[in-house]
C-alpha positions in Angstrom: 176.4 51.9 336.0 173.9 49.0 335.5 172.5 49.5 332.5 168.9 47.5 333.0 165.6 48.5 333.8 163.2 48.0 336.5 159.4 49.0 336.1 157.5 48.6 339.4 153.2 48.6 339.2 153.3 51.0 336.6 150.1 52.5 335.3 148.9 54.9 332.8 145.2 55.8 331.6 144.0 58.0 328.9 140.4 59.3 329.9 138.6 56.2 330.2 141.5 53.7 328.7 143.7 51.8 331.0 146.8 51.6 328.3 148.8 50.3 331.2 147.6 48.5 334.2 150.1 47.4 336.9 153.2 46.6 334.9 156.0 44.8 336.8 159.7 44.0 334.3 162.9 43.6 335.7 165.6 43.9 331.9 168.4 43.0 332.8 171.5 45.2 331.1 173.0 43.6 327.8 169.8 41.6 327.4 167.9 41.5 324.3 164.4 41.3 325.5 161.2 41.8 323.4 157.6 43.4 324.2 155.4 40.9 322.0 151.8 42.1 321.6 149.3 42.8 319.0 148.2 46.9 318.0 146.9 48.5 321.0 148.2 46.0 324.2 150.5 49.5 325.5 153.5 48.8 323.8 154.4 52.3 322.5 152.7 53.8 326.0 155.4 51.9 328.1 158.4 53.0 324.8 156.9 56.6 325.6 157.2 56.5 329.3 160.4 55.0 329.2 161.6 57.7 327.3 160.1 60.7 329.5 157.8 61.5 327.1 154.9 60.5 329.3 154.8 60.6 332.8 153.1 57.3 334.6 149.7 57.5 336.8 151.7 55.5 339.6 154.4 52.9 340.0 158.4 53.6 339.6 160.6 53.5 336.2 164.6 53.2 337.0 166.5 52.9 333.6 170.6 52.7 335.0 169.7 53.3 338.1 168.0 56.5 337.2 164.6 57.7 338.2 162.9 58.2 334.6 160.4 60.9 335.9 163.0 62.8 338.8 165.7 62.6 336.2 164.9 62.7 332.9 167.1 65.0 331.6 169.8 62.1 332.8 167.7 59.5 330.9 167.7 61.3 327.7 172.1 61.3 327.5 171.8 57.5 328.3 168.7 56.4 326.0 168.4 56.1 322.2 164.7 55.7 321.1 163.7 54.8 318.0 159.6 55.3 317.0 157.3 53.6 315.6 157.0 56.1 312.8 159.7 57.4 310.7 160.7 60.7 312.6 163.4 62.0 310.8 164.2 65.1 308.8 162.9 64.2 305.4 164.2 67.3 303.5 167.3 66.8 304.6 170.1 64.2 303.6 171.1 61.2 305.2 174.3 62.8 306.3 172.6 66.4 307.5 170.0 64.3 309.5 173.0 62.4 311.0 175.3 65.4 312.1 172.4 67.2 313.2 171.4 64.4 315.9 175.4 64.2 316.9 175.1 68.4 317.5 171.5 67.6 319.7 173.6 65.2 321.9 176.8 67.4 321.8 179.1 64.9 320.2 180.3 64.3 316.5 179.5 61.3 314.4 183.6 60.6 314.1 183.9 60.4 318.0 181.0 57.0 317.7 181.8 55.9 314.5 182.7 52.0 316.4 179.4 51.9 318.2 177.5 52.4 314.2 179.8 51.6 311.7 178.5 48.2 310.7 175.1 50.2 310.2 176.8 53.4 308.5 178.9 51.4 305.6 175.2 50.2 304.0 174.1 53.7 304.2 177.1 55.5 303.3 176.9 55.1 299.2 173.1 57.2 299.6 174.8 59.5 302.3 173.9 62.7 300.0 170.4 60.9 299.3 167.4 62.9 300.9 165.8 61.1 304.0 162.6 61.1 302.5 164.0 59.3 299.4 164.9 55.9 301.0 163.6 53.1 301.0 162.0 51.3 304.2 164.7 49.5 305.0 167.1 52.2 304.4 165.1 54.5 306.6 165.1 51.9 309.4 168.6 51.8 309.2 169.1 55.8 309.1 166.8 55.9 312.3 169.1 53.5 313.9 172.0 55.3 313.4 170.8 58.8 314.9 169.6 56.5 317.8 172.8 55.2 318.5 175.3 58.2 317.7 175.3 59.5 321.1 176.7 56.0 322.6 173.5 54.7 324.5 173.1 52.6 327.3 170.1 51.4 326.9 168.0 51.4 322.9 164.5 51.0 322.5 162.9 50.6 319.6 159.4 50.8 318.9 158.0 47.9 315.9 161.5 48.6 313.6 160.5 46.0 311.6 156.5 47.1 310.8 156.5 47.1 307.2 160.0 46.5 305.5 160.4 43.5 303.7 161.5 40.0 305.1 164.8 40.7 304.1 165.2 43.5 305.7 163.5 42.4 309.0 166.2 39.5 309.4 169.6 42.2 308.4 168.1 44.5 310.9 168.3 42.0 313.8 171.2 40.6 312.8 172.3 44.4 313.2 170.8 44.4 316.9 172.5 40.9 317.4 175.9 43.0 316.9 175.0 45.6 319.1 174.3 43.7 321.6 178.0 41.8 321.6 178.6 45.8 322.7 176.9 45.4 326.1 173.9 47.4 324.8 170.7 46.8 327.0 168.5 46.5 323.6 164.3 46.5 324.0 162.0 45.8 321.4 158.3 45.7 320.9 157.0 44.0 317.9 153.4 42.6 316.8 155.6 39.4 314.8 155.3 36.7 317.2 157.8 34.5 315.3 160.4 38.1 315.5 159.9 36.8 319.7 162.3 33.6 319.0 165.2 36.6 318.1 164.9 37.6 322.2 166.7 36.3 324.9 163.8 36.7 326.6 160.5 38.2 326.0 156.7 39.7 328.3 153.6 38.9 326.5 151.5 41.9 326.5 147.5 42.6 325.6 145.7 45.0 326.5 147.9 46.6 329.3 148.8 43.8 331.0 151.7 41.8 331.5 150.9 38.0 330.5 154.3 36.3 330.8 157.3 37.0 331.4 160.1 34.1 330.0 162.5 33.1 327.5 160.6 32.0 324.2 161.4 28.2 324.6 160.4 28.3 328.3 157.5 29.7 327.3 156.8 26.9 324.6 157.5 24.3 327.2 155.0 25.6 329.5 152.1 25.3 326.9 150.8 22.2 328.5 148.4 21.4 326.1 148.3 18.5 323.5 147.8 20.8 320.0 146.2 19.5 316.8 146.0 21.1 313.3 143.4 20.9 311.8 142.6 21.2 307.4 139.1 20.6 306.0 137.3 21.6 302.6 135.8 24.5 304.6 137.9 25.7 307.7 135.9 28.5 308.8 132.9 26.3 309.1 135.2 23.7 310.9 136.0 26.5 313.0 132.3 27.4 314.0 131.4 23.4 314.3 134.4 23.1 316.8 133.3 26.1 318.7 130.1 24.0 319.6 131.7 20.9 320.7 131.6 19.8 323.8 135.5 19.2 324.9 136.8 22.4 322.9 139.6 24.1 324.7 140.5 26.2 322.1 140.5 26.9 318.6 142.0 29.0 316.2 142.6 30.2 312.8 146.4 29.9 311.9 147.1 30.5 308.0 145.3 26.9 306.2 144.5 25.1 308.8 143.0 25.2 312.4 145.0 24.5 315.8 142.7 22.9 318.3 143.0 22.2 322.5 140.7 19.4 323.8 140.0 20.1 327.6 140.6 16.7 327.9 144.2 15.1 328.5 143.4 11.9 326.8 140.9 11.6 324.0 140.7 10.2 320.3 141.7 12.1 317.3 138.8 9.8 315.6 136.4 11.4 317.9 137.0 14.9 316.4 137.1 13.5 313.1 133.6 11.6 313.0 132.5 14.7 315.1 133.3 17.2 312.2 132.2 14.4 309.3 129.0 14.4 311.0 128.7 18.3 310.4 129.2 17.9 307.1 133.3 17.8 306.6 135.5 16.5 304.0 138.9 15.8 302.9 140.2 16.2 306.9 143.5 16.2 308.2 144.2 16.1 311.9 147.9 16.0 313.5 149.5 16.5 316.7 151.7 19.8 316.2 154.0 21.3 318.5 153.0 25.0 319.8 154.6 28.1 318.8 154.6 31.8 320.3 151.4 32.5 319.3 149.9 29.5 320.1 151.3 30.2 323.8 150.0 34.4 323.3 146.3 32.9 322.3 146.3 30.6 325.1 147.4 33.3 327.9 144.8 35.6 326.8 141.8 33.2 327.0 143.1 32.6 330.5 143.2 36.0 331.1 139.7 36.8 330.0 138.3 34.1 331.7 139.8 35.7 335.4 138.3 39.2 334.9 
């Protein structure tokens, strides 16, 4: 049985909200592919349709060559879904919520112990710990566990990372990095642009739609753009003054400093300089910078805007 997924114009609308317009993936099975969008671009619509908790407006969902809406009681033996939210039982321990999602699936947690073990012996010492009692990172682990005790095919998991601490966020994909060398087919969204460089391959998503489909470093090649940062004495004004000139591409905020686009392919970095000294600038520092994922996910959606 393949164990990939192919979504087909898939769409879904709540009253007046187009969560999902016209959605076309093809995730291959054993990939590790990523859904990379800020809150609200239909990440956690398409995790819920996916796992036949929705049911689409139109287009097709095959998840191992399985109908998701025809047969979805199929899906559910060969999914594990983890939420966004933490959905287990928190008055019960981290053993009781474990053997209870083996009984749901009909199996026992000794008959999968190979698929989680490297997850189980962190947890194992707080075992007799209440859910509820962990700490994020622990939690995220638990969750993982229940999704994987009935031997998946195919694990989606909804922003695992969303507040647990850097340290934490890079163990739990080294975890997914080891079920993957299992032949899992592993999907996960994620706001963290920089958690996109984990993926073998990753879709850009905002609001609904699909804006590229790649591998991140094809997707930083195919910037196209010259990119400058950008550091003045007041970068929010710099950012207003560069919004007025006349060759501005683009231009953002990114942590201290700003990363411009000239629509221009050949121009003079003294040009912008006297330009922003003549509003006013100090103390500037301008450098040709190579682009990163969000760089590429701000560009795409101007382009995007600018067809509707």
């Amino acid at each position: 049985m393949d164990a990939g997924i192919q979504i087909d114009n898939l769409s879904k609308s709540y009253d007046d909200v187009h969560a999902l317009k016209n959605i076309n993936l093809d995730i291959k099975a054993g990939e590790l592919f990523g859904i990379i969008g800020p809150d609200g671009a239909g990440k956690t619509t398409l995790f819920r349709l996916l796992a036949t908790l929705l049911l689409p407006d139109s287009g097709k969902l095959r998840l191992c060559e399985t109908d998701v809406v025809d047969q979805y009681k199929v899906i559910r033996n060969l999914l594990g879904y983890m939420p966004g939210k933490f959905s287990l039982y928190q008055d019960l321990s981290v053993i009781e919520n474990l053997e209870f999602f083996a009984r749901v699936f009909n199996t026992r947690i000794a008959d999968n112990m190979d698929m989680i073990h490297d997850i189980w012996v962190q947890i194992e010492p707080f075992k007799d710990r209440l859910a509820g009692k962990l700490s994020g990172g622990m939690k995220q682990k638990l969750a993982l566990c229940c999704a994987l005790i009935h031997q998946p095919k195919v694990l989606l998991l909804d922003e695992p990372t969303t507040g647990v601490d850097a340290v934490s966020r890079n163990e739990f994909w080294q975890m997914l990095k080891g079920l993957k060398s299992k032949g899992i087919t592993i999907v996960v969204a994620t706001p963290y642009m920089d958690e996109a460089n984990m993926c073998e391959r990753v879709a850009l998503i905002q609001e609904g739609e699909i804006l590229q489909v790649n591998s991140p470093a094809e997707i930083v090649d195919q910037f196209g753009k010259d990119l400058y940062a950008i550091k003045s004495d007041d970068n929010y004004q710099s950012l207003l003054d560069l919004r007025e000139f006349d060759h501005t591409e683009s231009v953002f905020l990114f942590g201290q400093s700003l990363h411009y686009t000239d629509v221009r392919n050949d121009f003079l970095i003294d040009e912008i300089e006297d330009y922003l000294k003549n509003k006013g600038r100090l103390q500037l520092e301008i450098e040709k910078i190579k682009p990163g994922i969000e760089d590429c996910f701000m560009a795409l959606s101007v382009k995007s805007d600018q067809h509707e």
